[in-house]
LOLOKE-283733 format. One record per residue: x, y, z of N, C-alpha, C in turn; residue in one letter. Coordinates in Angstrom, 1 decimal, padded with zeros to 4 digits, always signed. Each point is the difference from the previous one (the first is absolute). Example, Ala and Ser with C-alpha at 12.3 -4.5 7.8 and 13.67 -1.06 7.14 Angstrom:
! residues 2
> +013.2 / -005.7 / +007.8 / -000.9 / +001.2 / +000.0 / +000.9 / +001.2 / +000.0 / a
> -000.4 / +001.1 / -000.7 / +000.9 / +001.1 / +000.0 / -000.8 / +001.1 / +000.8 / s
//
This chain:
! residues 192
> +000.8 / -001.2 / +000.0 / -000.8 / +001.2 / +000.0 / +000.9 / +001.2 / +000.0 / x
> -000.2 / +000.6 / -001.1 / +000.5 / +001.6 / +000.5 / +000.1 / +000.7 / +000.8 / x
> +001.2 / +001.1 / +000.5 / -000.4 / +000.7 / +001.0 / -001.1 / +001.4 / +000.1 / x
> -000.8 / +000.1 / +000.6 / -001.0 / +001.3 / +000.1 / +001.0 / +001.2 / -000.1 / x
> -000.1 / +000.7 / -001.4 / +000.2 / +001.3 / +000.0 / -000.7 / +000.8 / +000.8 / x
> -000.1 / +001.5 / +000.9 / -000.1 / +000.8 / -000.2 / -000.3 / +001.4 / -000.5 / x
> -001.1 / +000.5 / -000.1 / -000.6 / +000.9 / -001.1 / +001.4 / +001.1 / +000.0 / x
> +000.5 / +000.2 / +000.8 / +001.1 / +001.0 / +000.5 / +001.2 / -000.4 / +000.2 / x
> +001.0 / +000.8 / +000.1 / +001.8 / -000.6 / +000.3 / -000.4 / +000.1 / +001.5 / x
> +000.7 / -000.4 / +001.1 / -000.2 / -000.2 / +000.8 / +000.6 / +001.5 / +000.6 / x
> +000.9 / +001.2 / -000.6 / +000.5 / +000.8 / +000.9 / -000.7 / +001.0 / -001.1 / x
> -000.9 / -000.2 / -000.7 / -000.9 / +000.9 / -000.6 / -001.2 / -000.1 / +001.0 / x
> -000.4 / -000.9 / +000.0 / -001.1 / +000.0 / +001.0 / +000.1 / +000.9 / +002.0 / x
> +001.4 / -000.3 / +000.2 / +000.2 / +000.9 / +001.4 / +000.2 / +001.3 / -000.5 / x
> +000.4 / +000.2 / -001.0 / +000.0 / +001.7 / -000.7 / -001.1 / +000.8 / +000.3 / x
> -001.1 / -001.2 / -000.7 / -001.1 / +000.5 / +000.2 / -001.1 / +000.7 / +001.3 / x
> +000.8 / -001.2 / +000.6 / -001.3 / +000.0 / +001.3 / +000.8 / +001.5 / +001.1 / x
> +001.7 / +000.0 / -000.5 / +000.4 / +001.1 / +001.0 / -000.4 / +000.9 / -000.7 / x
> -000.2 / +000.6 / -001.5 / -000.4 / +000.8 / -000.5 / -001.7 / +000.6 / +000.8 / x
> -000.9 / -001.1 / +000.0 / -001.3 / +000.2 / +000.3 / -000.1 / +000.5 / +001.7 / x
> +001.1 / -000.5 / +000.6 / +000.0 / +000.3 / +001.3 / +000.5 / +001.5 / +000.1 / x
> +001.2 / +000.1 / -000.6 / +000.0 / +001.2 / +000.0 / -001.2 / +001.5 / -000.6 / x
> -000.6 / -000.3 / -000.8 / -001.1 / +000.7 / -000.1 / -000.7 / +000.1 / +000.7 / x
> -000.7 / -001.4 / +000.9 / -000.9 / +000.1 / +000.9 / +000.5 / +001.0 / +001.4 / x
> +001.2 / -000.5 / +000.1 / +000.6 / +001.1 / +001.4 / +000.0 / +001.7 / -000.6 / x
> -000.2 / +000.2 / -001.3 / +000.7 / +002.1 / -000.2 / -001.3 / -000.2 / +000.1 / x
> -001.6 / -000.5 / -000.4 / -000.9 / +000.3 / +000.0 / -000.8 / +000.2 / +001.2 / x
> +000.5 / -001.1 / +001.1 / -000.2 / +000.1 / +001.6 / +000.2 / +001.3 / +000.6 / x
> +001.9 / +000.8 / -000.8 / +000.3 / +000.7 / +001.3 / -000.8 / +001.2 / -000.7 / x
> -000.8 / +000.4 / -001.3 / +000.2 / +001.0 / -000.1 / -001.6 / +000.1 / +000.4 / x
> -000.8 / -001.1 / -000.2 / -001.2 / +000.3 / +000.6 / +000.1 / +000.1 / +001.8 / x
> +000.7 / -000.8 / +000.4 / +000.2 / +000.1 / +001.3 / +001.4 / +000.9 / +000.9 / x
> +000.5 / +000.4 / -000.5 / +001.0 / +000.8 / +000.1 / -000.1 / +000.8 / +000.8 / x
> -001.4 / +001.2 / +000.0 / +000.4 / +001.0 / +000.6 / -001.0 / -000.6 / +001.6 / x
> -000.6 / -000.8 / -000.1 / -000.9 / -001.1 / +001.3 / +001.4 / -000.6 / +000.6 / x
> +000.7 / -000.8 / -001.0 / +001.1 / -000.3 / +000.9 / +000.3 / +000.7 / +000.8 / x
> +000.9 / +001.6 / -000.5 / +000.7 / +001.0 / +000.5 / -000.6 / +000.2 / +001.5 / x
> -001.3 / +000.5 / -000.1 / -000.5 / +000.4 / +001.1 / -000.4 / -001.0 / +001.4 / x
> -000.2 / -001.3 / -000.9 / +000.8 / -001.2 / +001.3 / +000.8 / -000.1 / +000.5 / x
> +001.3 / +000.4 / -000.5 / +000.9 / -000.3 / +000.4 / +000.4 / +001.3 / +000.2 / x
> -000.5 / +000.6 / +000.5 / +000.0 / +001.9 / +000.4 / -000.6 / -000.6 / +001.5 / x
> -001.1 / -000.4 / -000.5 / -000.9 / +000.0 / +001.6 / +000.6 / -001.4 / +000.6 / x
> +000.7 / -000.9 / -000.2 / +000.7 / -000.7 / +001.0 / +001.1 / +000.7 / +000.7 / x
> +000.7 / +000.3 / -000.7 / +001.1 / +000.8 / +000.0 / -000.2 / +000.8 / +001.3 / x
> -000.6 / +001.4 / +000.0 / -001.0 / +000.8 / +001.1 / -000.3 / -001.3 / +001.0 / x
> -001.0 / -000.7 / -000.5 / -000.8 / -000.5 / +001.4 / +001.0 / -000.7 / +001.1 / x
> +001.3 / -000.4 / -000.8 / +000.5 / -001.0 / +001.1 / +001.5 / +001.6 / +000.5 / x
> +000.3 / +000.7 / -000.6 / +000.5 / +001.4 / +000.6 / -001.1 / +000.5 / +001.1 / x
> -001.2 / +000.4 / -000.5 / -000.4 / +001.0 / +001.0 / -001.2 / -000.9 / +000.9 / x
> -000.1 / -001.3 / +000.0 / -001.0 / -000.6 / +001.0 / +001.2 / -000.2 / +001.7 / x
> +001.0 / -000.5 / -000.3 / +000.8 / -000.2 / +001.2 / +000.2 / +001.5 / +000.7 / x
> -000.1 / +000.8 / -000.6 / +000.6 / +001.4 / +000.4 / -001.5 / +000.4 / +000.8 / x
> -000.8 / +000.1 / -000.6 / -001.7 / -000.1 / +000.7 / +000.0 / -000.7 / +001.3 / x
> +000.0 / -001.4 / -000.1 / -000.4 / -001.0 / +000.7 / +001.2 / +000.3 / +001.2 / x
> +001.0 / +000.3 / -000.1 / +001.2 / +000.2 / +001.2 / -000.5 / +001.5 / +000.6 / x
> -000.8 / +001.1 / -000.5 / +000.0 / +001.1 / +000.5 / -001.4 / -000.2 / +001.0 / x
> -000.6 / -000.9 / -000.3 / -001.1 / +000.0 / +000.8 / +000.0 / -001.7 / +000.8 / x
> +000.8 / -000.1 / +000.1 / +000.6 / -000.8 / +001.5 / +000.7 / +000.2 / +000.4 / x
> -000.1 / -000.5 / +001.6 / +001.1 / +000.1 / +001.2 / +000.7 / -001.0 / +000.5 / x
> +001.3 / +000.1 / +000.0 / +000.6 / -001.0 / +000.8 / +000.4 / +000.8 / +001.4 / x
> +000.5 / -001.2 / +001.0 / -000.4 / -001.5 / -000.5 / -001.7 / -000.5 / +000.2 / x
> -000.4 / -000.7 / -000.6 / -001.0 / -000.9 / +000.4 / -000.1 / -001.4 / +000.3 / x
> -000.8 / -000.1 / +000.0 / -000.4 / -001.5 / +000.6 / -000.7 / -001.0 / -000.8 / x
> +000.0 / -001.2 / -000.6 / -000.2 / -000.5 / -001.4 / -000.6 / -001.8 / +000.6 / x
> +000.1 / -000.9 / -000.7 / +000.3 / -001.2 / +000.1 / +000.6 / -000.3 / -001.4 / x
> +000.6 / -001.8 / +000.3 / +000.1 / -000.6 / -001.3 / -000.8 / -001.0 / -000.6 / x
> -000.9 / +000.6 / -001.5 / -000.8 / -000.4 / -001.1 / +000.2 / -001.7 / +000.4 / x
> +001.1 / -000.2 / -000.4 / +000.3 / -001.6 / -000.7 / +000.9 / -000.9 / +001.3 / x
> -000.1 / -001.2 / -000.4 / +001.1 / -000.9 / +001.0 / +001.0 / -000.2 / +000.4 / x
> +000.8 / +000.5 / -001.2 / +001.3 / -000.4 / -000.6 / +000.1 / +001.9 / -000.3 / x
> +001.2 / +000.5 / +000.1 / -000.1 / +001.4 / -000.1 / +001.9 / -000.1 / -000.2 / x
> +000.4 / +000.1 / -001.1 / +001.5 / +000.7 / -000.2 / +000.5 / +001.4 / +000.6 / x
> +000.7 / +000.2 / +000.9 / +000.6 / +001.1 / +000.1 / +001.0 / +000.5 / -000.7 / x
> +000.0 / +001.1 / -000.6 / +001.8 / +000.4 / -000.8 / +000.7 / +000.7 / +000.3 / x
> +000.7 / -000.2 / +000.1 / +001.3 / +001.6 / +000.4 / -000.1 / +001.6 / -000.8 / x
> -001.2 / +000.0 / -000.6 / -000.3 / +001.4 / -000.8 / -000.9 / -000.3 / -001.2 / x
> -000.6 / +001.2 / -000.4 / -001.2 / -000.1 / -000.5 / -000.2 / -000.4 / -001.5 / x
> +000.1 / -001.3 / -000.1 / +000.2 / -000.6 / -001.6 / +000.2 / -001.8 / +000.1 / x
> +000.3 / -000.4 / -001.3 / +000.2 / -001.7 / +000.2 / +000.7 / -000.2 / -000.2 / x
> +001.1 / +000.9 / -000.5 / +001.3 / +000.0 / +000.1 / +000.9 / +000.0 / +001.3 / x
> -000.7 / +000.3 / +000.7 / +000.7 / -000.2 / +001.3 / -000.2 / -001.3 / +001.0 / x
> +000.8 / -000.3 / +001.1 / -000.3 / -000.9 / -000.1 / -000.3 / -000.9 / +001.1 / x
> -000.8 / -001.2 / +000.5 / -000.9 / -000.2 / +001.0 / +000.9 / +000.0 / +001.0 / x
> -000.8 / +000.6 / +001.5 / +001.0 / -000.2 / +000.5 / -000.2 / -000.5 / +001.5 / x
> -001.7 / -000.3 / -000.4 / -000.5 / -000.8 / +001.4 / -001.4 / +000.0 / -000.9 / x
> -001.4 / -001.3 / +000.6 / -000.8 / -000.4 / -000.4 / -001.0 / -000.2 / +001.0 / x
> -001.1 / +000.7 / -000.2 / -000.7 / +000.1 / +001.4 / -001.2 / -001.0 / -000.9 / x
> -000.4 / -001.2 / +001.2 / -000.9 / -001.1 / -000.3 / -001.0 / -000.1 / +000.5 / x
> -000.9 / +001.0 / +000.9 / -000.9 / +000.5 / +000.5 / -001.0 / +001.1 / -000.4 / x
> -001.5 / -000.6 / -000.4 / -000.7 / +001.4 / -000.2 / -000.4 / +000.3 / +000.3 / x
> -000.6 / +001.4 / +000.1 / -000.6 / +001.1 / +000.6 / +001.2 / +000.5 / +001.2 / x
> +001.1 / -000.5 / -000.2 / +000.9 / +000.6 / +001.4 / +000.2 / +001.4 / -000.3 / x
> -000.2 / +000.7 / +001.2 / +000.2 / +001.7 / -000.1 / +001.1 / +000.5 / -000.5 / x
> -000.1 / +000.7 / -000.6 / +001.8 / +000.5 / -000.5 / -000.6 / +002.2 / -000.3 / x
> +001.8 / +000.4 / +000.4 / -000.5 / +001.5 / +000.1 / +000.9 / +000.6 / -001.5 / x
> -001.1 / +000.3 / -000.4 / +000.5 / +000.7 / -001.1 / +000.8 / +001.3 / +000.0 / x
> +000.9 / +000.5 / -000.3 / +001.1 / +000.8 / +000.3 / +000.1 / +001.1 / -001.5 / x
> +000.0 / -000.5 / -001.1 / +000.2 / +000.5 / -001.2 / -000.1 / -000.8 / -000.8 / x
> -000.5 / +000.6 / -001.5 / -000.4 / -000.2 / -001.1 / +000.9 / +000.4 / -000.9 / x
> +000.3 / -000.8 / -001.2 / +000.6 / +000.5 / -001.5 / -000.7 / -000.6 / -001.2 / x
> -001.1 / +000.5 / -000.6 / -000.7 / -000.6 / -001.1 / -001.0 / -000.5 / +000.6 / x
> +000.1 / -002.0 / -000.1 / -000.7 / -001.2 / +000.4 / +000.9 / -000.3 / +001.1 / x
> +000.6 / +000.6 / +000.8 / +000.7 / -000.7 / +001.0 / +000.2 / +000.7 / +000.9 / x
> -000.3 / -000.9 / +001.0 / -000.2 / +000.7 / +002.1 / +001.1 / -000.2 / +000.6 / x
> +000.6 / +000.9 / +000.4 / +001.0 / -000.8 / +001.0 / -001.0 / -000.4 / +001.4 / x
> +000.9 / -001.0 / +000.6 / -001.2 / -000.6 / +001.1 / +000.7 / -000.1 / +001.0 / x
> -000.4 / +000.2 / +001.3 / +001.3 / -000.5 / +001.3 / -001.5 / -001.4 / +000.6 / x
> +000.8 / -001.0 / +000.7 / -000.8 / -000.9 / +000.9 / +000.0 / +000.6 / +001.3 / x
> -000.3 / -000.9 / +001.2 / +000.2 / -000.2 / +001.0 / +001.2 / +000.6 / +000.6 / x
> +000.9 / -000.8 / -000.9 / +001.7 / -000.5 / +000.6 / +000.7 / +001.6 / -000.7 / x
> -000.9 / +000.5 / -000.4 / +000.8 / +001.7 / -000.4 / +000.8 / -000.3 / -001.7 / x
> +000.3 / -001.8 / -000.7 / +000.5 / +000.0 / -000.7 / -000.8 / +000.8 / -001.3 / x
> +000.4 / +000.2 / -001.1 / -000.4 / +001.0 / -001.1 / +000.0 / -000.6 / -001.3 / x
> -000.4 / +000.0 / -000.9 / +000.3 / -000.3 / -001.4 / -001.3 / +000.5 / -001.1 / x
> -000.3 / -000.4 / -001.1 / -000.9 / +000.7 / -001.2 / -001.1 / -001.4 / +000.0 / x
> -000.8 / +000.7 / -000.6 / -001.3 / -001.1 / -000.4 / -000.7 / +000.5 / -001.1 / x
> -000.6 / -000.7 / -000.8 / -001.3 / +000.3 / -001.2 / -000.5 / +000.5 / +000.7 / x
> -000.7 / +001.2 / -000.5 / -001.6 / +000.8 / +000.9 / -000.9 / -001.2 / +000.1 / x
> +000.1 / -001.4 / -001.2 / -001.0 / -000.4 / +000.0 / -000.6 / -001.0 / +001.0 / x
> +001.6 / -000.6 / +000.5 / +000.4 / -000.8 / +001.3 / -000.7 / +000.5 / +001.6 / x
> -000.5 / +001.2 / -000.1 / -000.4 / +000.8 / +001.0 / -001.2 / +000.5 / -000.1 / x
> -001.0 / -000.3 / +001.2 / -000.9 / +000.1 / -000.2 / -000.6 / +001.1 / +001.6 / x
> -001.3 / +000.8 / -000.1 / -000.1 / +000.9 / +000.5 / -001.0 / -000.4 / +001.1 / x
> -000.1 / -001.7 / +000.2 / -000.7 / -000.4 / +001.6 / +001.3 / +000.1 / +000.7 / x
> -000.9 / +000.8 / +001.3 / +000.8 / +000.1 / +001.3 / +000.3 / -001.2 / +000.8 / x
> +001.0 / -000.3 / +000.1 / +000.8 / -000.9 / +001.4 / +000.6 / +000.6 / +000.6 / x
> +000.0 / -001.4 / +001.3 / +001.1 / +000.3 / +001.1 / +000.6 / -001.2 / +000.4 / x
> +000.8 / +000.4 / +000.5 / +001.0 / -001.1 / +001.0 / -000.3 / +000.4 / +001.2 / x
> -000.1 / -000.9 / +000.8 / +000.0 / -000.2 / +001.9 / +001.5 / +000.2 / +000.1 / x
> -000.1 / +000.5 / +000.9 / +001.5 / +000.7 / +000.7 / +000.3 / -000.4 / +001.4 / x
> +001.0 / -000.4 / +000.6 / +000.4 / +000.4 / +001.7 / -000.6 / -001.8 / +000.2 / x
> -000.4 / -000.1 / +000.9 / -000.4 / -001.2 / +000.7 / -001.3 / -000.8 / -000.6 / x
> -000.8 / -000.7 / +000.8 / -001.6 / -000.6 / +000.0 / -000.8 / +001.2 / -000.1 / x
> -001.0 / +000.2 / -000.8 / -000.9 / +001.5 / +000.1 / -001.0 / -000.4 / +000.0 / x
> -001.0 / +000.6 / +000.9 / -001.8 / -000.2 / -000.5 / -000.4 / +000.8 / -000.6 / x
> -000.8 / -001.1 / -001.1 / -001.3 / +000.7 / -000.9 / -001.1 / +000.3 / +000.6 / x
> -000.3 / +001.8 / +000.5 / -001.3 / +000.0 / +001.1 / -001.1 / -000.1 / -001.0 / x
> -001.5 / -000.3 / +000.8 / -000.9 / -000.3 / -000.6 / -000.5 / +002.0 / -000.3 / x
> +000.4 / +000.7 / +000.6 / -000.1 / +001.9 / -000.5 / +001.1 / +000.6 / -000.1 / x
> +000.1 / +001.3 / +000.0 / +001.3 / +000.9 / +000.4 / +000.1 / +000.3 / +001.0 / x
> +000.3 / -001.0 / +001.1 / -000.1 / +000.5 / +001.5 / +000.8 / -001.0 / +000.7 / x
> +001.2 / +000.1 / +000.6 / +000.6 / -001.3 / +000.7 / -001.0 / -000.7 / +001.0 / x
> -001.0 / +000.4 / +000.4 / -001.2 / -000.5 / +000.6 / -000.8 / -000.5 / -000.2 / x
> +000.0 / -000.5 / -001.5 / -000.9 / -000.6 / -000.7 / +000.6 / -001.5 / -000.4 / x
> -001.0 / -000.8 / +000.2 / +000.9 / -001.9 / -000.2 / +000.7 / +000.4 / -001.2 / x
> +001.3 / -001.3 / +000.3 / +000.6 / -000.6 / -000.7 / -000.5 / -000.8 / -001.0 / x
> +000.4 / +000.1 / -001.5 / -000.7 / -001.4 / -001.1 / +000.7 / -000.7 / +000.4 / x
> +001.7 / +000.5 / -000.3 / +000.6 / -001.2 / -000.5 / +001.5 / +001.1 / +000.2 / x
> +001.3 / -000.9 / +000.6 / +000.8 / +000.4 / +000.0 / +001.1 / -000.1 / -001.3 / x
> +000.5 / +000.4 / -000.4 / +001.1 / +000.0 / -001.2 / +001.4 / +000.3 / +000.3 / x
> +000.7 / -001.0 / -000.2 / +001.3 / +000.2 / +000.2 / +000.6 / +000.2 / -001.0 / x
> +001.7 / +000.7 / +000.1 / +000.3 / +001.0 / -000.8 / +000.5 / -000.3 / -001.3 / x
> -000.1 / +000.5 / -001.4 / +000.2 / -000.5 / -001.3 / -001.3 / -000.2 / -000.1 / x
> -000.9 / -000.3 / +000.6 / -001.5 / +000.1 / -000.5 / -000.4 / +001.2 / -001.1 / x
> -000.9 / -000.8 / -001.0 / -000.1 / +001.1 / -001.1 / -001.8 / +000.1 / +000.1 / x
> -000.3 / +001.2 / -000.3 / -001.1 / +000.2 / +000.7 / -000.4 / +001.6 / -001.4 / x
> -001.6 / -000.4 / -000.2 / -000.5 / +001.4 / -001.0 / -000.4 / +001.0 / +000.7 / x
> +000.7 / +001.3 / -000.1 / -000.6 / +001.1 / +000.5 / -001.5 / +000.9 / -001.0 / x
> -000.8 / -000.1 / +000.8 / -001.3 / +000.8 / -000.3 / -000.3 / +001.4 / +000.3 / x
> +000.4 / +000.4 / +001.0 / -000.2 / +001.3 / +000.6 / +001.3 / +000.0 / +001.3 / x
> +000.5 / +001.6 / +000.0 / +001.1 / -000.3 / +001.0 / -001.0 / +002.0 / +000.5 / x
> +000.1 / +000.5 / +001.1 / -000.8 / +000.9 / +000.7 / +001.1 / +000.1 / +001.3 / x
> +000.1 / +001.3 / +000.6 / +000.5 / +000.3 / +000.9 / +001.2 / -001.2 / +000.6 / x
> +000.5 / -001.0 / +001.2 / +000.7 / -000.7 / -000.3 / -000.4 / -001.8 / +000.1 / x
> -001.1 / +000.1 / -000.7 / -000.3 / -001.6 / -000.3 / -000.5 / +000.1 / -001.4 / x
> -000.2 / -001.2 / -000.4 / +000.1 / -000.4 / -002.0 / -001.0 / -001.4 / +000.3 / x
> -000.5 / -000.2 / -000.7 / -001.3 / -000.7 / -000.1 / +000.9 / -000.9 / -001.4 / x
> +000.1 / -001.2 / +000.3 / +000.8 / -001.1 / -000.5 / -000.9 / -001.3 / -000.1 / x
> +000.4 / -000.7 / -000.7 / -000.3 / -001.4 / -000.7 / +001.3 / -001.1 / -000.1 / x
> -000.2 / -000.7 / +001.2 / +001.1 / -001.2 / +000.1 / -000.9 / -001.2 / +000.0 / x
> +000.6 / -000.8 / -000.7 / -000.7 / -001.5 / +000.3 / -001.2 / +000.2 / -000.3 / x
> -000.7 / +000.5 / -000.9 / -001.5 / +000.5 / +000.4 / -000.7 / +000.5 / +000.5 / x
> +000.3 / +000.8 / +001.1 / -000.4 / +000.2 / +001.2 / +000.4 / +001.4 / +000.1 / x
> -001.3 / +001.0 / +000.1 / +000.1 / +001.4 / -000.2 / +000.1 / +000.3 / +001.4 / x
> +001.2 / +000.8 / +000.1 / -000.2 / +001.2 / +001.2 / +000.9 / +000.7 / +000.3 / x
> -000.1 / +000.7 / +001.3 / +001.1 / +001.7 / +000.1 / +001.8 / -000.9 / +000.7 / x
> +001.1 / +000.8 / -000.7 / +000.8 / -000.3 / +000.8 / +000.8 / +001.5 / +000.0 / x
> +000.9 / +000.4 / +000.9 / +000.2 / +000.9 / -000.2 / +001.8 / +000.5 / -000.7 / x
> -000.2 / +001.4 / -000.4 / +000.3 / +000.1 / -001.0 / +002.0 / -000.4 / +000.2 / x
> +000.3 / +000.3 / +001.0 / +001.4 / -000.5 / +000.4 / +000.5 / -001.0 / -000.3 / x
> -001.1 / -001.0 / +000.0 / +000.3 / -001.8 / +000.0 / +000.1 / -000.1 / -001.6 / x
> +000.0 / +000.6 / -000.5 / -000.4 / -000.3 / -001.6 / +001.6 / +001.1 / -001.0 / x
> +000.5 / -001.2 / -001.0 / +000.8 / +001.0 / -000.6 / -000.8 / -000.1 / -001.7 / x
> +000.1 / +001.1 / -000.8 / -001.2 / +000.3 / -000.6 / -000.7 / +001.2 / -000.3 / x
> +000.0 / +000.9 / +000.9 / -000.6 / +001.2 / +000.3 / +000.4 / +000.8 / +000.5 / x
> +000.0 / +001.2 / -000.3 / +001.0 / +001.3 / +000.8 / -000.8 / +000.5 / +001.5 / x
> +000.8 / +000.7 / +000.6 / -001.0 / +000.2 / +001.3 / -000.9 / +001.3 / -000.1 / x
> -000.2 / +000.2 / -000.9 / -000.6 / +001.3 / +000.1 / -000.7 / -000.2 / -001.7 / x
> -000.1 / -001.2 / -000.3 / -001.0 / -000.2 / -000.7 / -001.3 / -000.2 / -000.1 / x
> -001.0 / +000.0 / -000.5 / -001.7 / -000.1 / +000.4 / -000.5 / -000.3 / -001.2 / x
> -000.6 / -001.0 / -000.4 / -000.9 / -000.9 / -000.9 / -001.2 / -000.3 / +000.2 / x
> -001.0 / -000.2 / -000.8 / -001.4 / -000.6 / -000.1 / +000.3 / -001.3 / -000.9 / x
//
């Protein structure tokens, strides 16, 4: 049997098709050209003047938790840099310090520091139990029963913090502790 010719040479035929492509692309940019431009105008701006916005109308430090389980720390704000501790706990409180772009610098507990994705970071309030055994009162009143005692490294949701008790969520189990026993929250802070 013969071999199947070909209607075409074989480096005629790719002549072609770059030729056709090439048309198709001058035809794209010139109808789309100046819509590009101004996309790529308004990215340009949005990722310049959103961080500049968003840093002028926050304060540090604040008070944050962590989004996810598994959380990379970096030595500065990028992925080019590089990990340099890995926090495996979520919702643990962490204090936000400063911002560059998409990235927080964060301090823990232990005062240590490093960068995170904004996205890593989420804006439910926690706390850590501090100092010894602490009671969760059933009000804001040391005179009001005990739920449940929490010893320290306990991680617990803060709902409201008022004068110096904070209305918390450990174990299930809502009630006042006061605001000393808790790291998490400034002392002269006040929430609903």
């Amino acid at each position: 049997m013969p071999p199947v010719r070909s209607p075409l040479p074989t480096e005629t035929f790719w002549r072609r098709i770059a030729r056709e492509l090439n048309r198709s692309r001058a035809r794209l940019s010139i109808r789309y050209g100046r819509f590009g431009l101004y996309l790529a105008l308004a990215l340009i701006l949005g990722d310049v003047l959103l961080p500049i916005e968003a840093s002028a109308q926050t304060e540090f430090p604040r008070f944050a938790s962590l989004r996810a389980e598994r959380v990379n720390v970096r030595s500065g704000p990028g992925v080019r840099y590089p990990i340099v501790w890995v926090f495996v706990r979520r919702g643990l409180p962490i204090e936000v310090t400063a911002e560059f772009k998409f990235w927080r610098k964060i301090r823990d507990r232990d005062g240590s520091e490093g960068w995170v994705h904004q996205g890593l970071i989420s804006g439910t309030r926690t706390a850590l139990v501090v100092g010894t055994m602490r009671p969760l009162h059933d009000g804001p009143s040391e005179t009001t029963p005990a739920i449940l005692f929490a010893e320290p490294g306990v991680q617990g949701e803060l709902l409201a913090c008022r004068d110096s008790w904070c209305e918390t969520r450990i174990a299930g189990r809502v009630g006042w502790m006061q605001r000393d026993h808790l790291w998490g929250v400034r002392a002269e802070e006040n929430f609903e």
